[in-house]
N, C-alpha and C positions, 0 to 999 in steps of 0.2 A: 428674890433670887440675886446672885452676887456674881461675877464673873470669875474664871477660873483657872487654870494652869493647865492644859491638855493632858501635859504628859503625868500630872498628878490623877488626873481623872480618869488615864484609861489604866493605870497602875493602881493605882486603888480599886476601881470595879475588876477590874483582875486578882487582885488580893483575897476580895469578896467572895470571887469565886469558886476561888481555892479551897479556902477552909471547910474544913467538914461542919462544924459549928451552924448551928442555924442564924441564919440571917434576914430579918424584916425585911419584906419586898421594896418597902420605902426607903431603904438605905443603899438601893441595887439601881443606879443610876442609869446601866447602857446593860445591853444583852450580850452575850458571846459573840454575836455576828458585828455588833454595835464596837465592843472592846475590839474585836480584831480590828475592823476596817481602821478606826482611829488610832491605835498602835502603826500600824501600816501606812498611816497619812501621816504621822511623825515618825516614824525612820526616815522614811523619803527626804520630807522636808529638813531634818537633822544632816544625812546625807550631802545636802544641797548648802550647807552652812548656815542654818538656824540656828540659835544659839537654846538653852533651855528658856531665856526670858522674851525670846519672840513668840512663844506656847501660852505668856499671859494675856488676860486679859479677856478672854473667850466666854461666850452664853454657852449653854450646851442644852442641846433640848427646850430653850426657849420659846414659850408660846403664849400669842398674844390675849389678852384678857380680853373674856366675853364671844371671841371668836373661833378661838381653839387651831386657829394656823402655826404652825409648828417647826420651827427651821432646823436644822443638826447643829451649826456653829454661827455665830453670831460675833464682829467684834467691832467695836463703835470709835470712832475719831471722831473731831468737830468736823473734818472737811470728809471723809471718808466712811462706809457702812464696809465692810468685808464679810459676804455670806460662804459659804463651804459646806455642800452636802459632799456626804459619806454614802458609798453604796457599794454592796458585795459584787461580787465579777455577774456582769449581765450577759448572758448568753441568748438573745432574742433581737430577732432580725430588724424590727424598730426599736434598739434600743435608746440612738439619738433624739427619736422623735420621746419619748417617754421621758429623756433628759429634761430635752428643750420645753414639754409641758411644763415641767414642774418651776423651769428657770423662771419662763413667763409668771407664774401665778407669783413669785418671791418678787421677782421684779417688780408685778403690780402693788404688792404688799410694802416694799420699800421706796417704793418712789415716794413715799407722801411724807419722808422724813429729810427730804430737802438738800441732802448729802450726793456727792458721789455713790457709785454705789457699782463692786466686784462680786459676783457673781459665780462662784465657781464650782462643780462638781467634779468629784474626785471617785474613780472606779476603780476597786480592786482589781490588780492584775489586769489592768488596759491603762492605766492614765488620768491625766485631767484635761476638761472643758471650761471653757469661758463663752459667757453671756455676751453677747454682740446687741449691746442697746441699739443701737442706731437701724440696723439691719433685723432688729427681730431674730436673729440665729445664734447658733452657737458654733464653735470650735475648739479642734481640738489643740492644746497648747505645752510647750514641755514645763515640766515640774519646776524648770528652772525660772520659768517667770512667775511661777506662783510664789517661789519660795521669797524672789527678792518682793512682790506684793506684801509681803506677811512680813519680814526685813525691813523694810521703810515704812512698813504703816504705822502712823503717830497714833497711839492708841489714850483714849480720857477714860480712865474706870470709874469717873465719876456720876458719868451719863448715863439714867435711868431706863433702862427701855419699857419700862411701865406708862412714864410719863411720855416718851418719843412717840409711840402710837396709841391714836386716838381711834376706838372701835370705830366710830361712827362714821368715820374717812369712808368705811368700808361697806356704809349699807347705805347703798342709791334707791332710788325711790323711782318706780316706771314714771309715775306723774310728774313729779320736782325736776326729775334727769330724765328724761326721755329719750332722750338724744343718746347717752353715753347706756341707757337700759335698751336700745337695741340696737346698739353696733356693740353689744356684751363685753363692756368697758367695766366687768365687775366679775368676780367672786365670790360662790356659795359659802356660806361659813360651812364648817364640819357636818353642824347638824342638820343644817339643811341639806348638803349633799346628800345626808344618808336619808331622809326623810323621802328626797326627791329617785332616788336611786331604789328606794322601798316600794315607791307608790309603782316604778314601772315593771317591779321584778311583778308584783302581787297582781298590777294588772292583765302582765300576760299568763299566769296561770289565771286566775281567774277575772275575764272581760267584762261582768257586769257586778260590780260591789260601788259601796262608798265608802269614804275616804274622809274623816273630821280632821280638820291643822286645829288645832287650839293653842292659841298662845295670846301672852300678856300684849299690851303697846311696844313698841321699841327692838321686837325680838325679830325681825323680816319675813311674816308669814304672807306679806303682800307680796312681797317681793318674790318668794320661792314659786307662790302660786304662779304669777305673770312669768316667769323664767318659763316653767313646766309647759303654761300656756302659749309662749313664746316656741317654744322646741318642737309641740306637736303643731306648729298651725306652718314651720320651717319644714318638717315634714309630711308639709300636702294632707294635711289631716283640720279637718274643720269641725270648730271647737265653739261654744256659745258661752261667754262669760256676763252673770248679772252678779251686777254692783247695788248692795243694798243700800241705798242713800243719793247723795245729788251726783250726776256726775262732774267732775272736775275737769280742768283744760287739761291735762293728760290724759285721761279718759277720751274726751273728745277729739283728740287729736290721733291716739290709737286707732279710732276709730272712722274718723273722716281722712287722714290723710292714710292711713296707714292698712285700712279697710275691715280692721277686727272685729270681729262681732260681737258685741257690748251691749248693754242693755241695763237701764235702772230697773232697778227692782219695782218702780212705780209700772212698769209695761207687763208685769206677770198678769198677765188676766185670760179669761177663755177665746177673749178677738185674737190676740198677735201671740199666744206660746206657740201654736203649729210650725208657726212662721219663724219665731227663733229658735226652736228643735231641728227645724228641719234640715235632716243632711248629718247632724253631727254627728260626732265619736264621742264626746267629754262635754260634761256642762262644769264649767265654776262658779262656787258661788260663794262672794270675796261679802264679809263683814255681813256673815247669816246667823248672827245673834239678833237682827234686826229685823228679820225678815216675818212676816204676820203670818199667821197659822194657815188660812184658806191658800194665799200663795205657795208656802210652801208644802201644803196636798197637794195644788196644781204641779206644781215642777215636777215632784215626788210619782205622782200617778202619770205624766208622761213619761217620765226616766222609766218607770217599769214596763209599758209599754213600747216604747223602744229598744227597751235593754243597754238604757246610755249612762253609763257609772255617772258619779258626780264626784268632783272635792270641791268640799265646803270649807271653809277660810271662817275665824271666830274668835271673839273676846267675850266671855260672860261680863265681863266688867265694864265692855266699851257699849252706856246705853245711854239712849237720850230721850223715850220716854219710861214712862213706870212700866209697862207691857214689856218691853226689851230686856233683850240678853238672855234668849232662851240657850240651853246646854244642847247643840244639836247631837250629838254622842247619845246623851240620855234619852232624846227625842227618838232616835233612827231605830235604836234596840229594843224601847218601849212598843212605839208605834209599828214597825218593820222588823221585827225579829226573824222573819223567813231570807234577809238582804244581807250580806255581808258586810260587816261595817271595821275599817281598820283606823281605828286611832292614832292620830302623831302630833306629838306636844312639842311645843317649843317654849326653853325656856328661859336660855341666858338672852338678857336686854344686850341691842348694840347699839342704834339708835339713843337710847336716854343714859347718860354716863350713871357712874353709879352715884356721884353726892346725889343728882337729880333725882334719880329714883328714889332716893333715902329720902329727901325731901318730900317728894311729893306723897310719900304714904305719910310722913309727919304731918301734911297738908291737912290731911282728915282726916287722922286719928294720931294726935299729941303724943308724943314720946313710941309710939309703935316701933321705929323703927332708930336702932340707937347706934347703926353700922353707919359709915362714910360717909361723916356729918360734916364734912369739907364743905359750907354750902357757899363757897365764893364766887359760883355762877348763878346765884339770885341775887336778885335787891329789890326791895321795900320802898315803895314812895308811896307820898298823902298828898291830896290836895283836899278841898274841904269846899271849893266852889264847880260847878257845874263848866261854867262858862272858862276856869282856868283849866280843866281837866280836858278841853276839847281841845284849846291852844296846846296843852302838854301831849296831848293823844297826837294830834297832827304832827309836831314837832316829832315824837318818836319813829313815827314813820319815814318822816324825811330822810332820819337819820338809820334807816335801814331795818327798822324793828318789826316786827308783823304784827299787828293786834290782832287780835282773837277775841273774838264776843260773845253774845248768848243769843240763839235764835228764840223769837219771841212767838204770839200766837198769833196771826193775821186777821182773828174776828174777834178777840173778847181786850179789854184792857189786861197789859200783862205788869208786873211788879217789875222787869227788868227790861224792860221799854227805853230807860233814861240810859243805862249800860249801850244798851245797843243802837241807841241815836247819834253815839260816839262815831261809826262807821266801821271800817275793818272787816274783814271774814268771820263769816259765824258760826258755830258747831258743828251745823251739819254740812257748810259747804269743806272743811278741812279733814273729813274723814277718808284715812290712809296716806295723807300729806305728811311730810315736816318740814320743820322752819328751823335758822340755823337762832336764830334771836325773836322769842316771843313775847310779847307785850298783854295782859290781861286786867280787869277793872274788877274788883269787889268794892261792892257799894252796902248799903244798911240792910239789905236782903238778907246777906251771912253774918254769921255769927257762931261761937263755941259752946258747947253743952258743959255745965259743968262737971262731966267725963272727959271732956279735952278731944270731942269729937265735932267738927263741921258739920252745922245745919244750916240748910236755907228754907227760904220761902219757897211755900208749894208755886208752881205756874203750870200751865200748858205741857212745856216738857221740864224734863227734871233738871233744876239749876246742878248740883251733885253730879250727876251725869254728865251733862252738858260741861261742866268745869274739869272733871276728870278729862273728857276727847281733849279739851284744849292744854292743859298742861302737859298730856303725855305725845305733845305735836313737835316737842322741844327738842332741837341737835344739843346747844352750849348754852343758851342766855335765858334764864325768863326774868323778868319786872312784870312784879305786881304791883298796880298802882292801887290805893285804898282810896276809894271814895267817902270823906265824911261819915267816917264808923272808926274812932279812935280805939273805941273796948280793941274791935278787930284789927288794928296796927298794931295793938301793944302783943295780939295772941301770935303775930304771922311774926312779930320782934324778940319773941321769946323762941319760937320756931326757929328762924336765921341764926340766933344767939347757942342755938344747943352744939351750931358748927365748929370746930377746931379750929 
């Protein structure tokens, strides 16, 4: 996307409109309502002594990747951002406060590009507003101080806005952030919105159904879940969430300071479910691809006996032994056909950029993946002694990195035993975490098939498994360190090498 000349843009979509001649919808940039208001916002500003080249330099409809947030006008300086919503004449009694929403959410979106930052909305047939950072408010302002804004702002058409925002600024984590995940110091992306917005419509027509999120690593189904769960426990509504796996210091912290009702999925048994049903409206159940058969009859046979909906949170992909990663969707329709079951997928990554995804399906399976091979947030190191690899492991840490291991088997000798002696967090304590820089060890365990697919050695739980939770833990950094298995440098240096 390139920046534009306003007044070419709404004369041209005017153009468009005109002609009788059929026209591809993809050529038809703004609506009727869209071309007027923006013709309307340049009179004005012309009016005000604009000249036509104060009109350059403008995004239009620009919207951020992966996230789907969406502004009207956009225009960039090194010292200054200038945002400008367009809107038809409002005729409704909050219509400031319906403003001031939407100023807040742009503001939260633009703050993380480090600029100044003007804020302004423009109403048909009323006027324009300005965003009052300081005070959280807005006001109303004359035309004429917009116009000299738009007049003096040093505009760079060089600056990318691809590159200026970073999705992952924008998916907080309840556990990592806790603090800023509930004093709700964040924003749904789009599809979350509409997922969370579907689940309430569907549950007030109907009160007892389930509810499958299915989505990849990196796309916020933790996060939507904990939000939803976050809203009904703010409206006096008591809500029982289990977590399939260990719990985490966010977890615990929700929970002991904060007084939520959590529960590992290790406490599903006939002693204590009474005890965490009791009372509810909603049970959650976050990472129940993991969750074992008889537990989930148990949950399943109380939820119907109380008539307590469930949404279940899911990754087929995210498993760590062979048994895991059941398809609960295909489970509920199979098993419970007579239960309402509403599916909702998530599936743009925000969390894991896109080289990193690219990467990481190259990771285990060679050339699969031949999109956004930028891989310059990876790097490759060898060590070849034990004893240098713990000095280099320590050393990364100091230096801010998180290692990530493999949890091993606690009664039989395990094959990756020497990996996990290193120290660090292990697979199953980082499940639903991320890290902005992670650090990982492959040792003579892996190796490539001559398909150009990752195989490890069998263990206890599945190394494959286990390596997928940890690479897909990643905001910006991974290093892989290669333990003494050269075949396997030269395969992860052919991988690195297919980037741009």
């Amino acid at each position: 996307m390139k920046p534009k000349n306003l007044i070419s843009v709404y004369q041209g979509a005017a153009a468009l409109d005109s002609i009788e001649l059929p026209v591809d919808q993809k050529f038809k940039a703004l609506k009727k309502h869209e071309i007027r208001n923006l013709n309307s916002f340049c009179d004005i500003m012309q009016g005000l002594g604009c000249t036509f080249c104060d009109f350059d330099g403008y995004y239009v409809g620009y919207s951020i990747g992966q996230i789907g947030k969406e502004f009207d006008l956009l225009r960039f300086g090194d010292e200054l951002v200038i945002n400008i919503e367009l809107k038809s004449e409002l005729k409704v009694a909050n219509k400031e406060e319906k403003i001031l929403k939407q100023m807040r959410i742009n503001h939260y979106y633009l703050k993380f590009l480090s600029r100044k930052i003007k804020i302004i909305t423009y109403v048909e047939n009323d006027g324009f507003y300005e965003y009052e950072e300081e005070s959280d408010f807005l006001s109303k302002v004359d035309g004429r101080v917009v116009a000299t804004y738009v007049k003096r702002h040093i505009v760079n058409q060089n600056i990318d806005p691809d590159k200026e925002f970073v999705p992952s600024n924008y998916l907080i984590s309840p556990f990592n952030s806790t603090g800023k995940f509930l004093r709700g110091e964040y924003f749904l992306t789009t599809a979350q919105q509409r997922i969370k917005d579907e689940i309430y419509t569907e549950l007030a027509d109907t009160p007892f159904m389930y509810f499958s999120i299915s989505a990849n690593a990196g796309t916020g189904k933790t996060l939507l879940m904990y939000d939803i769960a976050k809203d009904m426990i703010q409206a006096d509504k008591k809500i029982s969430i289990i977590h399939c796996g260990i719990l985490n210091e966010g977890h615990i912290e929700l929970r002991d300071t904060y007084m939520w009702n959590i529960r590992a999925v290790r406490d599903i048994n006939q002693i204590l479910i009474d005890r965490i049903f009791d009372g509810c409206s909603v049970v959650f159940i976050d990472e129940a691809q993991r969750i074992r058969g008889n537990q989930l009859s148990l949950v399943i046979e109380k939820s119907i006996a109380g008539k307590l909906p469930i949404i279940f949170s899911y990754d087929t992909k995210q498993f760590l032994r062979r048994n895991e990663g059941r398809d609960i969707e295909d489970y509920l329709r199979s098993e419970h056909s007579d239960i309402a079951v509403s599916p909702k997928r998530l599936t743009n990554k925000i969390r894991t950029n896109k080289a990193m995804a690219s990467f990481i399906t190259n990771l285990f399976d060679i050339g699969k993946s031949q999109n956004d091979l930028n891989y310059e947030c990876i790097t490759i190191e060898y060590i070849n002694a034990p004893d240098m690899l713990q000095e280099y492991t320590d050393f990364l840490q100091e230096e801010g990195w998180t290692l990530l291991t493999f949890t091993t088997s606690s009664y039989d000798p395990d094959p990756y035993n020497l990996v996990a002696s290193m120290g660090g967090k292990n697979a199953h304590n980082v499940i639903g975490q991320e890290f902005s820089k992670v650090a990982l060890i492959m040792d003579r365990n892996f190796k490539y098939t001559d398909s150009g697919k990752l195989a490890a050695k069998t263990a206890y739980y599945s190394a494959q498994g286990m390596l997928y939770q940890i690479v897909t833990r990643v905001i910006d950094e991974l290093k892989i360190v290669v333990l003494d298995n050269p075949e396997l440098y030269l395969k992860l240096l052919e991988i690195k090498a297919m980037g741009k």
